[in-house]
Every structure is written in structure tokens, then in C-alpha cells.
C-alpha positions as CSV (number, residue, x, y, z in Angstrom):
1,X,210.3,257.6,55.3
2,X,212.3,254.5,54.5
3,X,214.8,255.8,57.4
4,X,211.2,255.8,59.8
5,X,210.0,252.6,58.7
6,X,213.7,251.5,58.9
7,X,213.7,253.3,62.6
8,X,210.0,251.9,63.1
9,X,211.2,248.5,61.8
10,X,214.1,248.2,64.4
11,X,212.1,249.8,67.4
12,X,209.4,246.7,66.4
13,X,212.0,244.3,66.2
14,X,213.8,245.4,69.4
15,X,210.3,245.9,70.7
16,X,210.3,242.1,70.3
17,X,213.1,241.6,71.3
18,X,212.4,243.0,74.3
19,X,209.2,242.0,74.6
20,X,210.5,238.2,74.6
21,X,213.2,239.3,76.5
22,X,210.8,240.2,79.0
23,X,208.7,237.2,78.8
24,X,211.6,235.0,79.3
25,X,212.7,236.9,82.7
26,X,209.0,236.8,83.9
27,X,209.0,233.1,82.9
28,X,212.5,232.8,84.7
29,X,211.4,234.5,87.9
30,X,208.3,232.8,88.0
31,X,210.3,229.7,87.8
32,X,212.7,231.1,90.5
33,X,209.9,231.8,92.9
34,X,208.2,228.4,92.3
35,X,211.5,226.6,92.8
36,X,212.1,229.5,95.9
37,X,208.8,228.1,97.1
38,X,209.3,224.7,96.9
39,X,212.6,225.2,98.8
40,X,211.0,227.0,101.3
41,X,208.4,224.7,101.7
42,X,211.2,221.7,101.7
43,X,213.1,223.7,104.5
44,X,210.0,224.1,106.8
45,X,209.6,220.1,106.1
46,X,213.1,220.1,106.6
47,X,213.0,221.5,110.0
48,X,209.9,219.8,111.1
49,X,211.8,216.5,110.3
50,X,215.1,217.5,112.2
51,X,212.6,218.8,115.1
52,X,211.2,215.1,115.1
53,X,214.2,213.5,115.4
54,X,215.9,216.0,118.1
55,X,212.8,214.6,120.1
56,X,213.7,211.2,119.0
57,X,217.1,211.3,120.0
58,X,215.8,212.9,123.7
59,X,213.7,209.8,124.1
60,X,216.0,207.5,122.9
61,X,218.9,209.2,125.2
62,X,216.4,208.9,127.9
63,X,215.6,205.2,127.3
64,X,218.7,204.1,127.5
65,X,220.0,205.8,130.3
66,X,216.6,203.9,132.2
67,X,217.9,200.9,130.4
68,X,221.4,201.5,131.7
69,X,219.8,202.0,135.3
70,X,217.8,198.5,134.7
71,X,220.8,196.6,133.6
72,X,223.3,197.8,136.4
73,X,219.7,196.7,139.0
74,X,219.9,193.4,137.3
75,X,223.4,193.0,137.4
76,X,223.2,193.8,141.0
77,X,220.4,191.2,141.8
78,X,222.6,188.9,139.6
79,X,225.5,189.5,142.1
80,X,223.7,188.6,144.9
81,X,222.0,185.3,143.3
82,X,226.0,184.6,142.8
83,X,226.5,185.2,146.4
84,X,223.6,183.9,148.1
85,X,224.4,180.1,145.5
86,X,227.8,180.1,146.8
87,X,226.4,180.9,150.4
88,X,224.0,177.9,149.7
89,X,226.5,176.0,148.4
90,X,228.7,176.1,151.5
91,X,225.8,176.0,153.5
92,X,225.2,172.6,151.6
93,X,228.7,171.5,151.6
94,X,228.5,172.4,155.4
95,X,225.5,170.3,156.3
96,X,226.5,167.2,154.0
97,X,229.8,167.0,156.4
98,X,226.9,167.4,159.8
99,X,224.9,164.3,158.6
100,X,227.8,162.7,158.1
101,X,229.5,163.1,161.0
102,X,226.4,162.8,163.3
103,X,225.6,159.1,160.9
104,X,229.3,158.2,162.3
105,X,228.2,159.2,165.4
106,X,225.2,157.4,165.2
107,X,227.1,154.4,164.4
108,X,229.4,154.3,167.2
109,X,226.3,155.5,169.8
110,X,224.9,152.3,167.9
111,X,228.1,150.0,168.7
112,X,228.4,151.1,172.4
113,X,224.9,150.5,172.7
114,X,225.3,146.9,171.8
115,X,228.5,146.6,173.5
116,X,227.2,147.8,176.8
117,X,224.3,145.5,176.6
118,X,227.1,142.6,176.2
119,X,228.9,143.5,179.0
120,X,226.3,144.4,181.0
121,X,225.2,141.1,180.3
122,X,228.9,139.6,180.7
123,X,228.9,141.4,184.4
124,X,225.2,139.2,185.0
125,X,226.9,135.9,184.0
126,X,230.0,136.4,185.8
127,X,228.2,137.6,189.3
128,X,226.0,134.8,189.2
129,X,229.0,132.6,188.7
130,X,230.6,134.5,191.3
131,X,227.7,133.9,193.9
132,X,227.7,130.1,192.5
133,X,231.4,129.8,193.7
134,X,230.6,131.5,197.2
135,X,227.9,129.0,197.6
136,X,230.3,126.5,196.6
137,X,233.0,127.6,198.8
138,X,230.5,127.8,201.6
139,X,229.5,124.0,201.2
140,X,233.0,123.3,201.3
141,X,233.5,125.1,204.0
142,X,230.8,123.9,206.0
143,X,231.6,119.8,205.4
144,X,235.2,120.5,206.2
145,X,233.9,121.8,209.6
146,X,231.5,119.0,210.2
147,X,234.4,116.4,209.3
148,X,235.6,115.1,211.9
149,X,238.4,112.9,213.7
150,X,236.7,109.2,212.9
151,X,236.1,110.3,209.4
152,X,239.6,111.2,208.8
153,X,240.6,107.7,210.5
154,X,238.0,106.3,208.3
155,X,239.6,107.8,204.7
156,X,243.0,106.6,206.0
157,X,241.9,102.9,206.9
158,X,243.8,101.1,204.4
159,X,242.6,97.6,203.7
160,X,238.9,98.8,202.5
161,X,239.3,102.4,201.2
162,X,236.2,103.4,200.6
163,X,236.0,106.8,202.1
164,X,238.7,107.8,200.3
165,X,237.2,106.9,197.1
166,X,233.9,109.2,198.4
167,X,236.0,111.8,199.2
168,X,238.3,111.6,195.9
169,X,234.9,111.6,194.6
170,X,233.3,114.6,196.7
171,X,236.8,116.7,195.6
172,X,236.5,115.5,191.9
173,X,232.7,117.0,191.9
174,X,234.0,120.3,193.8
175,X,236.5,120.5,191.0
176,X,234.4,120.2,188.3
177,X,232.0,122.8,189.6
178,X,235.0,125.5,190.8
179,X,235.7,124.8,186.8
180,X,232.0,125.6,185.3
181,X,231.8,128.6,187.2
182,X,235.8,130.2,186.1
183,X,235.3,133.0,184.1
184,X,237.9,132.4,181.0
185,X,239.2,135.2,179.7
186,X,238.1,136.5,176.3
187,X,239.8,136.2,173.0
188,X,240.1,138.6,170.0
């Protein structure tokens, strides 16, 4: 009996062994499929998350190629601004030499102007002393005609002389008005 309760004793005690051999593998596999869980769980959240940011990276592709399309429209209009200032730059360059030339212009039109107005004035004086000398010459003209033989006697008489003096006279007073009416040259 000692060998059955010896026998009994070790089937207890490997019973229990078992037993807590057992209960430590359920424990462990309970443990396992927790942990199993939890990854599985972790790997769906996992998947959700790279899911998310494939979508993401779609939307953030797509922005920026619209953003790429954007910038090359503004750096287009930005070309053309450059073009159409340096256009309106010449443009103003252009029209500063215009007003300046047509201000020259203007200043010359200006100076003939005046000029012509002198000499029109100059071509007044000088044909009315023109007409004065033809009136002039006609008086002459017409006493030298009406002189006659006893006046020439008469301004040669020699004791008394005083036709002679009338007519030095007469020819002084000619002289002096064939001299107001000259037209003297100009000076610059």
C-alpha cells in the first residue's frame, strides 16, 4: 500500500504538476490571444491610419500640382507686367523726347513769329520811305523843269547872290530829307 500511496502520491503531485502546468499555458494563451487581439486591433488602426494618409498624400499631390499651375499663371502675368513697364517705359521715354522736341519747335515757331512781324514791319517802314523819296524825287524833278533861263542868270549874278544862297539852301533841305528817308543797313 505504501508503493499505492507512494504511486497515488506522485500521480497527485504530477497531477499538480500538471494541473499548474495547465493553468499556466491557459494563462499564457489567454495572454497570447489578448496581446494577438490587441495587435490585431493595432494593425486594423494601423491600416486605417496609413489609408488616411495615402488620401493625404493624394490631396496634398494634387494641391500642389494646382499650386504649381498657379505659380507658373502668376509668373506668366508677372512676365507680361515686366514687358508691358518696359513697353511703358519706352513709351514714356518716347513721348518725353516728342514734348521736347515739339517745345523746341514751339520756340523757334515762337521766334519766326516775332521775327516776321519785325520784318514785316521793317518792309512797312522802308516802303513808306521809299514812296517818301519818290515824292521827293518828283518835287525835284518837277522844280528843275519849271527852272528856267532867268533863274539860272539870276543864281549866277555875282555882286548880290541871293539865289544862290536859296538854292544852296533848297539843295541843303533836299539833302537832309534824301538822308531821313536812307534805309541804313542793320547791325549785329
Amino acid at each position: 500500500m505504501a508503493a499505492v500511496s507512494l504511486l497515488v502520491t506522485t500521480a497527485n503531485a504530477d497531477d499538480a504538476r500538471l494541473k499548474e502546468a495547465l493553468r499556466t499555458l491557459t494563462l499564457r494563451l489567454r495572454s497570447a490571444e489578448t496581446e494577438r487581439n490587441n495587435l490585431l486591433s493595432d494593425k486594423a488602426q494601423l491600416e486605417q491610419e496609413k489609408k488616411t494618409l495615402t488620401a493625404k498624400v493624394d490631396t496634398l499631390n494634387k494641391q500642389a500640382a494646382a499650386d504649381k499651375e498657379q505659380l507658373d499663371a502668376v509668373m506668366a502675368k508677372m512676365k507680361e507686367l515686366d514687358d508691358a513697364r518696359e513697353s511703358l517705359a519706352k513709351w514714356k521715354a518716347a513721348y518725353e523726347q516728342l514734348t521736347t522736341t515739339a517745345q523746341k519747335s514751339e520756340a523757334e515757331r515762337a521766334k519766326l513769329a516775332s521775327e516776321s512781324v519785325m520784318l514785316k514791319r521793317k518792309v512797312e517802314d522802308r516802303e513808306r520811305k521809299n514812296l517818301e523819296l519818290f515824292k521827293l524825287a518828283n518835287e525835284i524833278l518837277t522844280r528843275y523843269e519849271k527852272f528856267g533861263l532867268g533863274e539860272a542868270l539870276a543864281a549866277k549874278e555875282p555882286f548880290a547872290g541871293i539865289t544862290r544862297v536859296k538854292l544852296e539852301n533848297l539843295v541843303q533841305d533836299y539833302q537832309d530829307k534824301i538822308a531821313d528817308q536812307r534805309v541804313k543797313p542793320e547791325r549785329k
